[in-house]
C-alpha positions in Angstrom: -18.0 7.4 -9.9 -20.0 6.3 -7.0 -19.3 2.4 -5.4 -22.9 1.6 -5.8 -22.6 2.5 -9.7 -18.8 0.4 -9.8 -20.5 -2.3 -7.9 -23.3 -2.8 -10.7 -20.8 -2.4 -13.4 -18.1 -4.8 -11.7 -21.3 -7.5 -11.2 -22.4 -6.9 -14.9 -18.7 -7.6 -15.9 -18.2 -10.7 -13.8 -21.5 -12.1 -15.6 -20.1 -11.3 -19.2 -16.7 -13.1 -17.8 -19.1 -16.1 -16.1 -18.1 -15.6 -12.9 -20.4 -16.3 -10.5 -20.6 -13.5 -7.2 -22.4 -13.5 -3.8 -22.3 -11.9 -0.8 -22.1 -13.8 2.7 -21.1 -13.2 6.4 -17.6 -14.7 6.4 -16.4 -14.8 9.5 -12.8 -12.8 9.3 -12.8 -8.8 10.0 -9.5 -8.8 7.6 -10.6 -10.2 4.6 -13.5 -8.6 3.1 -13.9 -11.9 0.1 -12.0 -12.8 -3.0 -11.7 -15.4 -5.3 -11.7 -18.8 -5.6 -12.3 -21.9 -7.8 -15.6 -24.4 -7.2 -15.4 -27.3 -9.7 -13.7 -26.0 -12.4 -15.3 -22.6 -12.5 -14.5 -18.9 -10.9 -16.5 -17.5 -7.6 -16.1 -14.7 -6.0 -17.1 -14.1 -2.6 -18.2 -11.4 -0.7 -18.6 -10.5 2.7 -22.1 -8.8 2.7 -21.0 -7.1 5.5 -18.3 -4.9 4.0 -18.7 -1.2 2.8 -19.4 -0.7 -0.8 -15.6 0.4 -1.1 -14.6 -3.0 0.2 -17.1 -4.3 -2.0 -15.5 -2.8 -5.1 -11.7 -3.8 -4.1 -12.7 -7.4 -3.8 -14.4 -7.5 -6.4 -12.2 -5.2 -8.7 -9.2 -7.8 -8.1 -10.7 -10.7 -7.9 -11.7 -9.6 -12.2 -8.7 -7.9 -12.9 -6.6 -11.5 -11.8 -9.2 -13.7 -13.8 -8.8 -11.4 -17.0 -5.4 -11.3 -16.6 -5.3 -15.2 -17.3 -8.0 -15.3 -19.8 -7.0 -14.0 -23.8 -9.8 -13.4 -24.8 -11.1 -10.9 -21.8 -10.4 -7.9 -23.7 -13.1 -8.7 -25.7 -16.1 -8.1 -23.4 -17.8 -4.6 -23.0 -16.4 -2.6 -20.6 -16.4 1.4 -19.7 -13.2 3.2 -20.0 -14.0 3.9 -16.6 -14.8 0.5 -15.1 -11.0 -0.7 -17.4 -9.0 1.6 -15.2 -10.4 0.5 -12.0 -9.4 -3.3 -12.8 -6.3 -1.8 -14.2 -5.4 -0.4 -10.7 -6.6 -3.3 -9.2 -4.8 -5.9 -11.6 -1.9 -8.4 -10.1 1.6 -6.2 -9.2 3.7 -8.3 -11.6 0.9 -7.2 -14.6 1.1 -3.5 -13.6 5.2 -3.5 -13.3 5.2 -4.7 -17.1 5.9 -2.2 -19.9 2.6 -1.6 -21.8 2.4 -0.3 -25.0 0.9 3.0 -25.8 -2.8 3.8 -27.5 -3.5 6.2 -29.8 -5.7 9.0 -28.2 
């Protein structure tokens, strides 16, 4: 799948979560954005100057780790597709677990 498609899906995701995104110049050639906290409530950042890859790895994480906290994430409407991108992008210590297996 393209990054400009993952990028809308990732954005439409972050809404359904209520996670607020935008893209600025930061200032650091490392970091291409992630997540924080303002008042209470999830942001993520991005730096509007990264690729759309770099785009989709920030913002891929920065879901996977706020659905990884939240219960009742698995409840909002996601693509097979777009769940394994946050799956690959979820925290190491998530991944490492066992997880049980689906019926095909």
């Amino acid at each position: 799948m393209k990054p400009e498609v993952l990028l809308e899906l990732l954005e439409a995701a972050a809404d359904q979560l209520e996670i607020r995104v935008s893209y600025e110049p930061l200032q650091t050639s490392v970091v291409h954005g992630g997540l924080c906290r303002v008042k209470g409530e999830y942001r993520i950042i991005v730096d509007k100057r990264a690729s759309a890859e770099e785009r989709v790895s920030t913002l891929a994480t920065a879901i996977a780790r706020v659905m990884s906290t939240r219960p009742d994430s698995s409840a909002i409407d996601l693509s097979p597709t777009l769940r394994e991108v946050l799956r690959m992008h979820e925290p190491a210590s998530l991944r490492s677990a066992v997880r049980p297996r689906t019926a095909a």
